[in-house]
Each structure stands twice: as C-alpha cells, then as structure tokens.
N, C-alpha and C positions, 0 to 999 in steps of 0.2 A: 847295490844302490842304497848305501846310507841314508839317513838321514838324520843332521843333527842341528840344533840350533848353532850359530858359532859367530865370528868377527870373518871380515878381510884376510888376515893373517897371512904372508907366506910361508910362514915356519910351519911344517907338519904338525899336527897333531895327532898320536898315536892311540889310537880309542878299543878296546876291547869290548867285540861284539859281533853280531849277524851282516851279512851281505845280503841283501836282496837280488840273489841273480836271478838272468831270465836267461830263456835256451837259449842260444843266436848272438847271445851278446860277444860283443867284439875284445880282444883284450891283445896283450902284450906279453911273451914270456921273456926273461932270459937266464939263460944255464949262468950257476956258478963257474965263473974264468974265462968269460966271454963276455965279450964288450958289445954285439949287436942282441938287438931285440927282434924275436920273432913272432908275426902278426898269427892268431888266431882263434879260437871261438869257443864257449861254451855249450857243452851236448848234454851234462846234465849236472846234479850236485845229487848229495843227502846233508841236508844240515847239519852245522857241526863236528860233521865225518870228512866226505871227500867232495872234492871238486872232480867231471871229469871233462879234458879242454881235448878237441879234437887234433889229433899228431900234426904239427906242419909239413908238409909235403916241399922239403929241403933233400937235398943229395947227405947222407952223412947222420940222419937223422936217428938211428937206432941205435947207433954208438954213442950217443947224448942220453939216451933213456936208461940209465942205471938207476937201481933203487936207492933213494936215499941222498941221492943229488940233491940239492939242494937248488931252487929256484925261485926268482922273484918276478911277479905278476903284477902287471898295471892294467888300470880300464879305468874308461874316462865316463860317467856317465849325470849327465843332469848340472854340467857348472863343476862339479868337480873332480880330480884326478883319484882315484883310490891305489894305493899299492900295500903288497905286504909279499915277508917271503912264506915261503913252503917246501915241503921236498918232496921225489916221487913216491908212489906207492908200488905202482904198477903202470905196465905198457903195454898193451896188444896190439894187433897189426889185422886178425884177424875178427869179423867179417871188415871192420875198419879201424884204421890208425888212431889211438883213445890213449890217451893220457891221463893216471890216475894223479891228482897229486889232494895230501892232508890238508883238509880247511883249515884257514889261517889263527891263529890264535890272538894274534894284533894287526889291525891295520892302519898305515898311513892315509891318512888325506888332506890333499891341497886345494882351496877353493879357488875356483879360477875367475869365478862369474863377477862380475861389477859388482851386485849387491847381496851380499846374504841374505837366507829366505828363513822364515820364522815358520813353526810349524802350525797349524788351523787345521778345521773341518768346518766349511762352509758349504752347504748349499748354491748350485751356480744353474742356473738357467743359460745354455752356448748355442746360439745361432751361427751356424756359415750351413752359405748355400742356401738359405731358406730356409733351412732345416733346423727346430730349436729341439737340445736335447737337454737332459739334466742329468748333472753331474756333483761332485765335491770336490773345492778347494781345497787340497793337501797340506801345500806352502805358498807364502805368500811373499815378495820384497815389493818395493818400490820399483823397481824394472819388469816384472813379472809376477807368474805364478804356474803351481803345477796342479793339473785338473783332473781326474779318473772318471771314465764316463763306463758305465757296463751295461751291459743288455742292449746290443745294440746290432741291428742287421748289417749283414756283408753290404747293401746295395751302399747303406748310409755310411759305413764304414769307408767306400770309397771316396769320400766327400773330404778326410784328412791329409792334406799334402803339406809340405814343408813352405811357409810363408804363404800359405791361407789366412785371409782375414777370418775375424771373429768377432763376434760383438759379447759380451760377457754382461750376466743380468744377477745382481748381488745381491743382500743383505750385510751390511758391517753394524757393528756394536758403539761405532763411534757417529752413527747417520741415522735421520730421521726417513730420508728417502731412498728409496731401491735407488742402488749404483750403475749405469748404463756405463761400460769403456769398451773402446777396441782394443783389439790387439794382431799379434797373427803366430801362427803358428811355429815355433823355433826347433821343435822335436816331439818326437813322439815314437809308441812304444803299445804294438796291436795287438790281439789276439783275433779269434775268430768273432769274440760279440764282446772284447774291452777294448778300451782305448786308455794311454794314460800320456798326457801333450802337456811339452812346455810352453809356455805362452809368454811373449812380452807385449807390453802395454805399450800404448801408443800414448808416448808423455805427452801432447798437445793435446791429447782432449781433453775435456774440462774436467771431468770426473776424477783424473790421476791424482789432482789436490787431494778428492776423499781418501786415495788410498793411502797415501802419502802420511794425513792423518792417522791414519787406522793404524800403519807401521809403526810410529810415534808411543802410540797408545801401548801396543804391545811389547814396544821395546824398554818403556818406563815399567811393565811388570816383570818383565824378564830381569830388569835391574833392581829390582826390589827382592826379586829370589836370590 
C-alpha cells in the first residue's frame, strides 16, 4: 500500500520503492505463459528481500513453482491498482503450501479512485455509534480521506462495518472553526487494537466546501514544489 501524491492519470507510473503489506492482504498472481490470474494472499514478507503469498490450491500447481519463473503480482488496495513482476525463490508444500517470491524492485500503479488524495497528518476526533475516538488524517481528497485509529478495544472495534456512518471533528489550516462532516465507512483494515478506514464524505453537507478549500490550498503548494 503505497502512497504517493500524484494526478488522475491512466498511464502507469512506475515508482521505485516500499509496499506497505499487511498479512491477509488479497492479491493476484500470474505465471509467465499463462493468460489466467490466480487469486491469493499474503502470509508474510521481509522488506526488501522476499514476499511470501500462500500456494493457490489449483490441480497442477507444483509444476508451476519452479525457481526462477518469473511472475507478475497485482493487488488493489485503497483506490489504487499496484502491480509489478518478480520471480520464484522457493516453494514448500510442507506444513503449508508457501510461495517464496523476490520483493519487487519497481512497481506499477494505476489510480483508480475519482479524486487523488494528498498526503497530511491531522488530528480527527470520529464518532460512530456514539462512540468518539481519536485518530490521524493520513490523506485527504475532496471525495474522502484515510484515518488510522490505534489503541483501541475489541468491544469498540466491532463498531467498524463497511458503509457506517461517521461524523468526523477537524482542525484545517485554511479554517478558523473546527470542521464537523459526515461520512461513512468505504474500507477498512484491523488489527487487534488498530484500525486504518477509508472514508468518503458526504458532499451535501455543508462543511465539504471547507475541505474542498483546504484541497485547493494544498494543491497550490504542491505546485509550487
């Protein structure tokens, strides 16, 4: 899970750097010489060394895992598509089917989302359910943003579901008053006491003009860089 400042763009942009993966996360393989894509998951990494993605459970499968094959990996996460290729390292079967393949050295990605998100660290005050926690704005567009909430109980943890409302309580640099918007919940991404949720804004309420502003403001700096 990247993250870069960037445009619309459907043209790739090829970026040399880190992935943010997490266990569980969902992805796509496919073998050099083969036109289908095989759905399956990450079990663990070591930065900058290996990835390792759990064996898909296909008829035919261990006659695919030779070392040095060559393979390209897609996962979609947060708005946009990331892919890059790689090749095997290794493959065991035992105590489970494990897939080693080399961290990528470049990777592609395609923004898929409406509006590109600019990067911040805001302080947020999130009510759903009654419950108000505090959190940091990561990134921010004019359709959304992404929030990381930590220390946080299992009980309240179950309060995050997919299209939960939210009320979100801000400070911007472009406002003289604390920002009240809704929003609800688009994705999210747990642990046992973090939380990290997409959030899109609910463009009728009044408040979406201030962000709207704030975007403005920051995109006139980023164009100044």
């Amino acid at each position: 899970m990247l993250c870069f400042v960037g445009d619309n763009s459907t043209v790739p942009d090829m970026n040399q750097g880190k992935i943010n993966l997490s266990v569980g996360e969902k992805l796509f393989i496919q073998f050099s010489g083969e036109r289908n894509s095989i759905k399956s998951e990450v079990v663990g990494f070591s930065q900058e060394n290996f990835i390792i993605i759990r064996s898909p459970a296909i008829p035919g499968i261990r006659s695919k895992m030779m070392e040095g094959r060559e393979i390209v990996v897609k996962l979609f996460s947060d708005g946009t598509v990331y892919g890059f290729k790689s090749d095997i390292i290794n493959y065991v079967f035992k105590p489970d089917s494990l897939l080693f393949i080399n961290y990528p050295a470049y990777i592609e990605k395609y923004e898929v989302r409406e509006h590109s998100r600019l990067l911040c660290n805001l302080p947020v005050d999130v009510c759903i359910k009654d419950v108000k926690l505090q959190g940091i704005i990561s990134d921010i567009s004019i359709g959304g943003c992404r929030i990381n909430i930590y220390d946080i109980t299992f009980s309240v943890l179950k309060n995050f579901e997919i299209d939960e409302k939210v009320i979100l309580y801000f400070y911007l640099s472009t406002e003289t008053d604390l920002v009240e918007i809704s929003g609800k919940i688009k994705n999210l991404t747990s642990s046992m006491e973090n939380v990290s949720t997409g959030i899109m804004f609910q463009t009728d309420d009044p408040s979406h003009a201030k962000v709207q502003r704030y975007i403005e403001y920051l995109n006139r700096i980023y164009n100044r860089q």
